[in-house]
Backbone bond lengths (Angstrom), bond angles and torsions (degrees), N, CA, C in turn:
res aa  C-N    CA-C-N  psi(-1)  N-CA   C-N-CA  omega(-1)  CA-C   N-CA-C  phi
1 X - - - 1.464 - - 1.534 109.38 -
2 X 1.595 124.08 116.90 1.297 109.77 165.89 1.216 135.64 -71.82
3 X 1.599 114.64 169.91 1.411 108.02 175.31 1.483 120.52 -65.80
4 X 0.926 123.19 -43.74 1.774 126.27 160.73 1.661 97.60 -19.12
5 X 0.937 121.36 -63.65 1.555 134.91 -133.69 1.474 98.88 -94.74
6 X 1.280 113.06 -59.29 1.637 108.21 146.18 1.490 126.54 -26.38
7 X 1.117 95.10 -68.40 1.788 98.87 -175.23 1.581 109.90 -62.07
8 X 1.044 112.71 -29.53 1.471 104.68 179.25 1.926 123.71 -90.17
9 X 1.202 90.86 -39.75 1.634 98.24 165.37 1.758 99.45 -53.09
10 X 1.607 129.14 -67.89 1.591 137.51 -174.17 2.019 97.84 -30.29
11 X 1.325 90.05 -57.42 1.682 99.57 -176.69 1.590 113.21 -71.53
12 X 1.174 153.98 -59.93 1.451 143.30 119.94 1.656 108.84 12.08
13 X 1.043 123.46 -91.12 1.650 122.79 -175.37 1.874 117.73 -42.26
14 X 1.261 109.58 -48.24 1.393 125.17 -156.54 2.075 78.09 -96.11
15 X 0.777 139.29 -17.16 1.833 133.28 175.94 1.203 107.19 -82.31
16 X 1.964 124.48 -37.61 1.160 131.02 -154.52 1.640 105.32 -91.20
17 X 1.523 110.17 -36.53 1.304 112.35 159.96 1.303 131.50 -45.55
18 X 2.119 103.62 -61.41 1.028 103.40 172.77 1.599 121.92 -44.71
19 X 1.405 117.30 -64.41 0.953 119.35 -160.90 1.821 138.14 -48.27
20 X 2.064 91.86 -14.05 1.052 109.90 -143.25 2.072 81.74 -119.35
21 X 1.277 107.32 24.36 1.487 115.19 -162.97 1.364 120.62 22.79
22 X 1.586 113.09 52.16 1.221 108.30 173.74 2.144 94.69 -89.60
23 X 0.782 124.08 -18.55 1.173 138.31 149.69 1.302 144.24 -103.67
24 X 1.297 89.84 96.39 2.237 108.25 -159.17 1.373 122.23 -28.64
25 X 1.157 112.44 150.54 1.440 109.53 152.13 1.405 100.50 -85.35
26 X 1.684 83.05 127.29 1.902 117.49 170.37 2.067 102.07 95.43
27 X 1.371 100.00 11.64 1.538 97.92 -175.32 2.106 93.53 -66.72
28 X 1.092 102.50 154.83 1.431 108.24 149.08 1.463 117.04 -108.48
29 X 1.315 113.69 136.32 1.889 129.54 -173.76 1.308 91.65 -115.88
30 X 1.945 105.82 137.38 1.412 114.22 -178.06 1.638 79.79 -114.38
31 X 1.513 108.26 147.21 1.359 105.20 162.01 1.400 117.35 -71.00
32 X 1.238 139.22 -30.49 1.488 151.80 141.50 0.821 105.53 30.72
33 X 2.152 89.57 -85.38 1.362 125.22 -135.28 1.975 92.06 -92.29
34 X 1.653 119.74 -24.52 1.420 106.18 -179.83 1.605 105.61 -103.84
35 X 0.782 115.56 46.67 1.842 124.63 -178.92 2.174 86.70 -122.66
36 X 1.250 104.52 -47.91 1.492 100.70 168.90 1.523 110.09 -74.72
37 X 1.622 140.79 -36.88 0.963 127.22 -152.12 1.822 102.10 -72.78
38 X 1.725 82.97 -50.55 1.759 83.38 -162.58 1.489 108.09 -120.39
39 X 1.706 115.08 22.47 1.614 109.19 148.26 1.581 112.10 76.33
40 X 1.544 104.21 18.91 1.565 119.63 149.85 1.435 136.54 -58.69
41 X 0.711 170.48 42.47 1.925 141.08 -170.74 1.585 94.26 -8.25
42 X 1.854 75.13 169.04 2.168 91.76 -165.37 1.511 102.51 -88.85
43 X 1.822 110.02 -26.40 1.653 89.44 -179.16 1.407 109.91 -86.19
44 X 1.468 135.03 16.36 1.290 124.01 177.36 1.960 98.72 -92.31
45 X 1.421 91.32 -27.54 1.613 97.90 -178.75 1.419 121.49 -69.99
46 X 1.633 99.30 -45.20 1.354 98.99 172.09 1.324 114.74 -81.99
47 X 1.112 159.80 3.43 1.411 164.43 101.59 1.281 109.32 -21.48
48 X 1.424 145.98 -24.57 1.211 147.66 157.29 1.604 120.31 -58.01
49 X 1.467 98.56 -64.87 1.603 160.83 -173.15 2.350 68.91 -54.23
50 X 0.530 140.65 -66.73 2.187 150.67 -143.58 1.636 72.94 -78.97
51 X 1.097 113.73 -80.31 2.156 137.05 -149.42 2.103 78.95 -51.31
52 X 1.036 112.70 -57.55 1.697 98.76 -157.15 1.573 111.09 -78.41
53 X 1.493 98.84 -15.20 1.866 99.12 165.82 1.199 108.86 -68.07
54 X 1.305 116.20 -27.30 1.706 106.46 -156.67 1.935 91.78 -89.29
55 X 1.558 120.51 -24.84 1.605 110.75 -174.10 1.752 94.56 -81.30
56 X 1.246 126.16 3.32 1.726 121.89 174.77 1.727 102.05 85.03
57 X 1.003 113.90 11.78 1.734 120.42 159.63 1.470 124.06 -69.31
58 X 1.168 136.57 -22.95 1.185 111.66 -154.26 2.431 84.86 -167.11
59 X 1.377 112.65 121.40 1.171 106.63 156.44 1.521 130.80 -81.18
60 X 1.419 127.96 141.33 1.328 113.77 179.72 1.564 111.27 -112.49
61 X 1.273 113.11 122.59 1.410 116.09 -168.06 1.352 102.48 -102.70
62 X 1.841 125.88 127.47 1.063 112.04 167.99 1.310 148.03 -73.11
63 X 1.326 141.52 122.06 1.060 161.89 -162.75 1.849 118.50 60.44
64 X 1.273 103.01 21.73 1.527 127.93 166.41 1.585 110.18 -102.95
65 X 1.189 135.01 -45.19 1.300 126.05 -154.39 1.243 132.44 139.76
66 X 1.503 139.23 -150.48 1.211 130.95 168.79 1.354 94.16 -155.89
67 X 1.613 100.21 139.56 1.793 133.49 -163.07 1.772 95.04 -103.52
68 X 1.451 123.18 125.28 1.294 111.83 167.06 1.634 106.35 -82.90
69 X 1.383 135.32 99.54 1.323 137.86 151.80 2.055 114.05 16.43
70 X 1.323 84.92 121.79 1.539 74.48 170.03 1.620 105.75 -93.10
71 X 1.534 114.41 -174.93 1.212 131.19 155.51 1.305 151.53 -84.47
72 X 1.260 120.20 81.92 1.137 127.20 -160.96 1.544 135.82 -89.03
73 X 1.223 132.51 126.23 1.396 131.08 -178.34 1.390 117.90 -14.30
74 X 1.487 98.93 -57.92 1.868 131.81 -147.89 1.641 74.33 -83.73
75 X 1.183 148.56 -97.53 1.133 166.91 -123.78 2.150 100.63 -70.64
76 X 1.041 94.58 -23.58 1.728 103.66 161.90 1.205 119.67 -117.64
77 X 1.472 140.34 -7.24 1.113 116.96 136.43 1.655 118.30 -73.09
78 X 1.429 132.69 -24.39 1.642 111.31 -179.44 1.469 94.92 -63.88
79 X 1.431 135.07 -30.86 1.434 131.91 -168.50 1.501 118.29 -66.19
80 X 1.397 98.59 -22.72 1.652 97.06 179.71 1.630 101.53 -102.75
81 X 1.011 120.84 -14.48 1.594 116.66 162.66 1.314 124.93 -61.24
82 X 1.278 114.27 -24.35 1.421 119.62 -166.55 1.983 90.21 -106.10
83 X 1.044 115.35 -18.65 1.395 122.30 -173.15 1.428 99.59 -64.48
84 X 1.624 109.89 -74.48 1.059 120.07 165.25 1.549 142.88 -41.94
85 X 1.554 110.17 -26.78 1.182 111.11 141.59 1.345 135.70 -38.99
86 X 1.589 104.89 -65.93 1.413 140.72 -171.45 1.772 104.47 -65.87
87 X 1.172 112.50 -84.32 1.516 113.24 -169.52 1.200 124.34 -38.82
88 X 1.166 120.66 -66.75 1.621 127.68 178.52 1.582 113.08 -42.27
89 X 1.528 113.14 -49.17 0.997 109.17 155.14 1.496 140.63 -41.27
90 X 1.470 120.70 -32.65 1.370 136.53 177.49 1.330 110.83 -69.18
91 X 1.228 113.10 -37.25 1.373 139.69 -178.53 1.750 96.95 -62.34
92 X 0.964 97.15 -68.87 2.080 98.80 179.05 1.520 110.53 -36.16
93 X 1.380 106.93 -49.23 1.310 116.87 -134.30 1.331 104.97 -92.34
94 X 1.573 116.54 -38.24 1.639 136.83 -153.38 1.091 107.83 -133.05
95 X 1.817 118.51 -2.73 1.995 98.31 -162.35 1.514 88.63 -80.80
96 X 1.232 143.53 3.25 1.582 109.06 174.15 1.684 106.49 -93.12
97 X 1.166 107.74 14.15 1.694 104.74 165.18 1.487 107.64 -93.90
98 X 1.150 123.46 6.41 1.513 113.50 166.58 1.292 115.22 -98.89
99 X 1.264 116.99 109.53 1.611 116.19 -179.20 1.310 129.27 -52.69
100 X 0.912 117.99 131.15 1.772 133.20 -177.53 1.393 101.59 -45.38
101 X 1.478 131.41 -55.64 1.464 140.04 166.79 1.697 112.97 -27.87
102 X 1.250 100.95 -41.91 1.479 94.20 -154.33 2.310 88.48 -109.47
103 X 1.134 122.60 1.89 1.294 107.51 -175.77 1.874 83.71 -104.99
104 X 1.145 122.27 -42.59 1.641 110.29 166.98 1.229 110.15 -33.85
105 X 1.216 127.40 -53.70 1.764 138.05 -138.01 2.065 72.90 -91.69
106 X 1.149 114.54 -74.97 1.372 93.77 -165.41 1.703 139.97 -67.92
107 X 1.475 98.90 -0.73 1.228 116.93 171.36 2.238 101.28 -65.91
108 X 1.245 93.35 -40.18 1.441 109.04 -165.96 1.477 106.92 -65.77
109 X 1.449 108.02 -44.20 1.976 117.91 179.63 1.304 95.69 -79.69
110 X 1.472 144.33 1.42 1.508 136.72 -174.96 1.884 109.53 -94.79
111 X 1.702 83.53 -38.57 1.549 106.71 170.62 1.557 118.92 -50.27
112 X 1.242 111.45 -61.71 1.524 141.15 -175.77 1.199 112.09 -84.71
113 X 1.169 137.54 -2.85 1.370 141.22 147.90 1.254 139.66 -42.62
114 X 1.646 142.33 113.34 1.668 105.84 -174.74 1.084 89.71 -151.78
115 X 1.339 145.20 -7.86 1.454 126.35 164.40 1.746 114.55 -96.77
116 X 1.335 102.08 149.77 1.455 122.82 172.00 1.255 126.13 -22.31
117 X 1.404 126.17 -50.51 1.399 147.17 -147.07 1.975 83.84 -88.79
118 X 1.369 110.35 -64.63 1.156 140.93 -171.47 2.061 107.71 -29.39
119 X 1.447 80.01 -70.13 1.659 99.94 -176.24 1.391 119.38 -81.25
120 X 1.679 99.91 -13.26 2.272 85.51 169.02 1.259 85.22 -80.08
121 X 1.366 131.99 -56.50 1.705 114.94 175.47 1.046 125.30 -2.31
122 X 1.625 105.45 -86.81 1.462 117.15 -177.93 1.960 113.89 -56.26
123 X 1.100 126.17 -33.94 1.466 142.26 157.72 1.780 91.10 -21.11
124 X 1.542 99.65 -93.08 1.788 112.43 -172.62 1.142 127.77 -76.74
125 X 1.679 114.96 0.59 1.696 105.50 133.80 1.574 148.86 -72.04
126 X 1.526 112.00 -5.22 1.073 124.57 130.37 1.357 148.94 -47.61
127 X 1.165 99.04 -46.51 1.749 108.20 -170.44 1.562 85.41 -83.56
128 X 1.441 117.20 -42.78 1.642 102.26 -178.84 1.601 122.28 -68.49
129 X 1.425 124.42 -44.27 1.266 119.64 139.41 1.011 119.47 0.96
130 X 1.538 118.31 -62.85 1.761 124.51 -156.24 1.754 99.69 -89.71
131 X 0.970 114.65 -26.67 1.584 124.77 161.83 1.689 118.95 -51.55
132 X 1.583 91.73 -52.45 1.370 105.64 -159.83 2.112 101.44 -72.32
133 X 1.353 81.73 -28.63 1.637 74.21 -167.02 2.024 99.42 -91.99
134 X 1.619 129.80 6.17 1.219 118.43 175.42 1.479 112.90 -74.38
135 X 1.094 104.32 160.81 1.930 109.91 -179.63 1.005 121.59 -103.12
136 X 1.351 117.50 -8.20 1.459 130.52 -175.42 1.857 102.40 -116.08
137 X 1.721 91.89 118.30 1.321 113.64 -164.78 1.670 112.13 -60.45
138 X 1.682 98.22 -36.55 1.284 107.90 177.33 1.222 116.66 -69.06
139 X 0.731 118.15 -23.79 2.222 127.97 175.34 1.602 94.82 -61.81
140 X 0.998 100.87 -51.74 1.859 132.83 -165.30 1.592 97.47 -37.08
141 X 1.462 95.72 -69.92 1.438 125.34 -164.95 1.694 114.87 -63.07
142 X 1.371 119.86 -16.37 1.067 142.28 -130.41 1.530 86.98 -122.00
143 X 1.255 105.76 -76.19 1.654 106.96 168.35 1.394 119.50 -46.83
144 X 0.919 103.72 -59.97 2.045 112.78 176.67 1.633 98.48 -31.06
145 X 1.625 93.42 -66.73 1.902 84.53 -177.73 1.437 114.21 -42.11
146 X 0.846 128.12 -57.66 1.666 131.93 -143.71 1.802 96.03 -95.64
147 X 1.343 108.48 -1.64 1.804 99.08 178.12 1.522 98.69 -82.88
148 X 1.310 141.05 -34.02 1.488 150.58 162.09 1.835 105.72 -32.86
149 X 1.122 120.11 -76.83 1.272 132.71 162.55 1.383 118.47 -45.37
150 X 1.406 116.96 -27.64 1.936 108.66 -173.74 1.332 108.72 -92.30
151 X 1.871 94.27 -28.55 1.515 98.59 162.41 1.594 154.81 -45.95
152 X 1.443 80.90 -55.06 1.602 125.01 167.63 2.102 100.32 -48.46
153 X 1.080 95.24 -58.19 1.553 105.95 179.26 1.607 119.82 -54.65
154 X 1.592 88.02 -64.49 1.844 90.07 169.54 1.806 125.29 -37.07
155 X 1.646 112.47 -43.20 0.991 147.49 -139.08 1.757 95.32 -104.18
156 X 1.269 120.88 -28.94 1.545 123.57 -157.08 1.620 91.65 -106.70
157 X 1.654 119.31 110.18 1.296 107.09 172.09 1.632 119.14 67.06
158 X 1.419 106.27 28.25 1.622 108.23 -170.12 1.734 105.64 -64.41
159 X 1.233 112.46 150.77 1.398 132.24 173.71 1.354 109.92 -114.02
160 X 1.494 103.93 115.91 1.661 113.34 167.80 1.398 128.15 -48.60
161 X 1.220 121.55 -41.71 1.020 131.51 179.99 1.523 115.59 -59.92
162 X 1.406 111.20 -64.41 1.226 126.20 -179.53 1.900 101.64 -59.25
163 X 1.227 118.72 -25.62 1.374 115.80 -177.92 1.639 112.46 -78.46
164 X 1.631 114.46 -42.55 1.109 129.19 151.73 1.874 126.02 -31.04
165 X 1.465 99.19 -54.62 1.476 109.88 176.34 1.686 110.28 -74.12
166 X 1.155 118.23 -31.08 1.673 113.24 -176.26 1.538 95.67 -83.08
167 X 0.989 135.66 -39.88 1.844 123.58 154.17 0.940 111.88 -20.74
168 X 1.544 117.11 -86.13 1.534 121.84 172.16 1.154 128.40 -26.89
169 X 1.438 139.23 -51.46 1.353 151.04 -169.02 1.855 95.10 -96.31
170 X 1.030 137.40 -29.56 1.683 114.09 154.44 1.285 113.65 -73.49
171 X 1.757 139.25 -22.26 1.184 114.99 161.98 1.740 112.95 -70.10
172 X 0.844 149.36 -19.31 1.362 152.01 172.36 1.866 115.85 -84.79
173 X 1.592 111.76 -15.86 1.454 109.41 129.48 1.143 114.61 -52.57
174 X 1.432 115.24 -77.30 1.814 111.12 -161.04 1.203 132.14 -83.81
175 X 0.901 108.02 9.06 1.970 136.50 150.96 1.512 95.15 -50.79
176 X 1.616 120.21 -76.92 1.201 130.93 -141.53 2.019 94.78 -76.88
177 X 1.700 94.60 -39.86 1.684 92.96 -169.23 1.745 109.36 -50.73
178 X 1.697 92.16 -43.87 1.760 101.27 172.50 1.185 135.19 -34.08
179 X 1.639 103.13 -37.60 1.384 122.44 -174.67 1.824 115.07 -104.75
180 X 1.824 92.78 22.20 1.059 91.24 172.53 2.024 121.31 60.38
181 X 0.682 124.85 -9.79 1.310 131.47 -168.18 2.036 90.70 -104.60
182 X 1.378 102.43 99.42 1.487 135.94 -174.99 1.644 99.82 -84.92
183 X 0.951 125.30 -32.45 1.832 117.38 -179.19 1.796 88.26 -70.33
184 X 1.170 110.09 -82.33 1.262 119.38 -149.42 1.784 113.36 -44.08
185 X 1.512 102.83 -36.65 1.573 101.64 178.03 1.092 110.12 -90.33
186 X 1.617 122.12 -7.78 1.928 110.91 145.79 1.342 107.31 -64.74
187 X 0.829 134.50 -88.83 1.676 120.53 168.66 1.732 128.23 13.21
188 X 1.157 83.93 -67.24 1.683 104.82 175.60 1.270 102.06 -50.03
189 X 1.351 115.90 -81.08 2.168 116.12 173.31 1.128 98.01 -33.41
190 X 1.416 135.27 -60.36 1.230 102.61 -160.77 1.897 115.89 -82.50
191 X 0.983 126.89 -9.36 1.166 113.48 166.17 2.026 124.93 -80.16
192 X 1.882 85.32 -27.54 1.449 90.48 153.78 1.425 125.99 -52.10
193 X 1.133 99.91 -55.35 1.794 120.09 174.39 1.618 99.43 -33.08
194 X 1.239 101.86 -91.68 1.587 120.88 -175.14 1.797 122.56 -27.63
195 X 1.444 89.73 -39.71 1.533 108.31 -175.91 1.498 92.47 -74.01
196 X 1.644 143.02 -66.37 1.189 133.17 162.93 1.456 127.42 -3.13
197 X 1.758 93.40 -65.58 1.737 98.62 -152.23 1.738 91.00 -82.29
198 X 1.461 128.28 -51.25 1.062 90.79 174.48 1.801 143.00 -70.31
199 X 1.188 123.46 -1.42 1.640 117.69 152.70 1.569 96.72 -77.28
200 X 0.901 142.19 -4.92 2.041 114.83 162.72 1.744 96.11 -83.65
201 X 1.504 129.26 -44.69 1.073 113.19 -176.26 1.668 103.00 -79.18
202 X 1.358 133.57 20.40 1.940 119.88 140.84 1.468 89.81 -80.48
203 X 1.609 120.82 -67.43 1.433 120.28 -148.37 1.648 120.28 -62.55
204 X 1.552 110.53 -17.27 1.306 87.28 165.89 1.617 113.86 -117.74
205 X 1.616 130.93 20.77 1.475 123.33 154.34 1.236 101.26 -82.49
């Protein structure tokens, strides 16, 4: 196994946790104690431990440890500002690179959906979709960061309801993408968008 491959699987595992709050906001991580958990060495960890400071996951305190980032109001609304910038735009630019095949097929698993776990899923296979199909790496790169953090959110204290309603409003994206008509399902993100950030600004005052 190379070191490349090491270091990136260590960073992969210790992101997927975070992200997925199996590791709190405000936990402290000893490299120590996850060199025993999940059978790393410390410089593949701390090489992980560098990559998730820089996506705003994880603080590194010197010669104390590492703080997993809490969640903050301020820190998800700049995220949906820049979202909202970003997405709708993607939508203009790229939604006819999403195949009709595959927004049918997911309109259909959005339908048939009914548990929690299920539908933030389907939620951030969209927005990644809209990732997957941009051409510009830096857009690329940009989203990637901030899907760690949007995650974390979906995932922290999730509300059914509100998870229920962002279903709804991505099938009425891909209604519109279907029909080809690119203004209107930018529109849609962004009112999706909007509808988001303000229930995080109830859920986290």
């Amino acid at each position: 196994m190379s070191g490349k491959y090491i270091k990136d699987q260590a960073y992969d595992e210790i992101r997927e946790k975070i992200i997925n709050c199996e590791y709190e906001p405000g936990e402290a991580l000893s490299e120590l104690e996850l060199t025993k958990e999940l059978g790393f060495g410390r410089t593949p960890l701390h090489n992980a431990f560098i990559r998730l400071a820089a996506e705003g996951l994880v603080t590194l305190i010197p010669k104390k440890g590492v703080i997993v980032n809490g969640i903050s109001l301020n820190d998800q609304l700049e995220i949906f500002d820049v979202r909202l910038m970003i997405e709708p735009e993607l939508i203009r630019k790229y939604g006819d690179s999403i195949e009709l095949s595959y927004l049918d097929d997911y309109t259909a698993r959005c339908q048939s959906a009914l548990d929690t776990k299920s539908r933030i899923a389907l939620d951030e296979e969209l927005h990644s979709k809209l990732r997957e199909v941009c051409r510009n790496h830096y857009i690329r790169n940009i989203l990637h960061d901030l899907e760690g953090v949007s995650h974390r959110n979906r995932i922290y204290h999730s509300n059914e309801t509100r998870i229920a309603e962002s279903i709804k409003e991505h099938i009425v994206i891909v209604q519109h993408l279907m029909c080809r008509d690119f203004e209107k399902a930018a529109e849609a993100m962004r009112v999706h968008l909007t509808n988001a950030r303000e229930f995080a600004m109830k859920k986290y005052l």
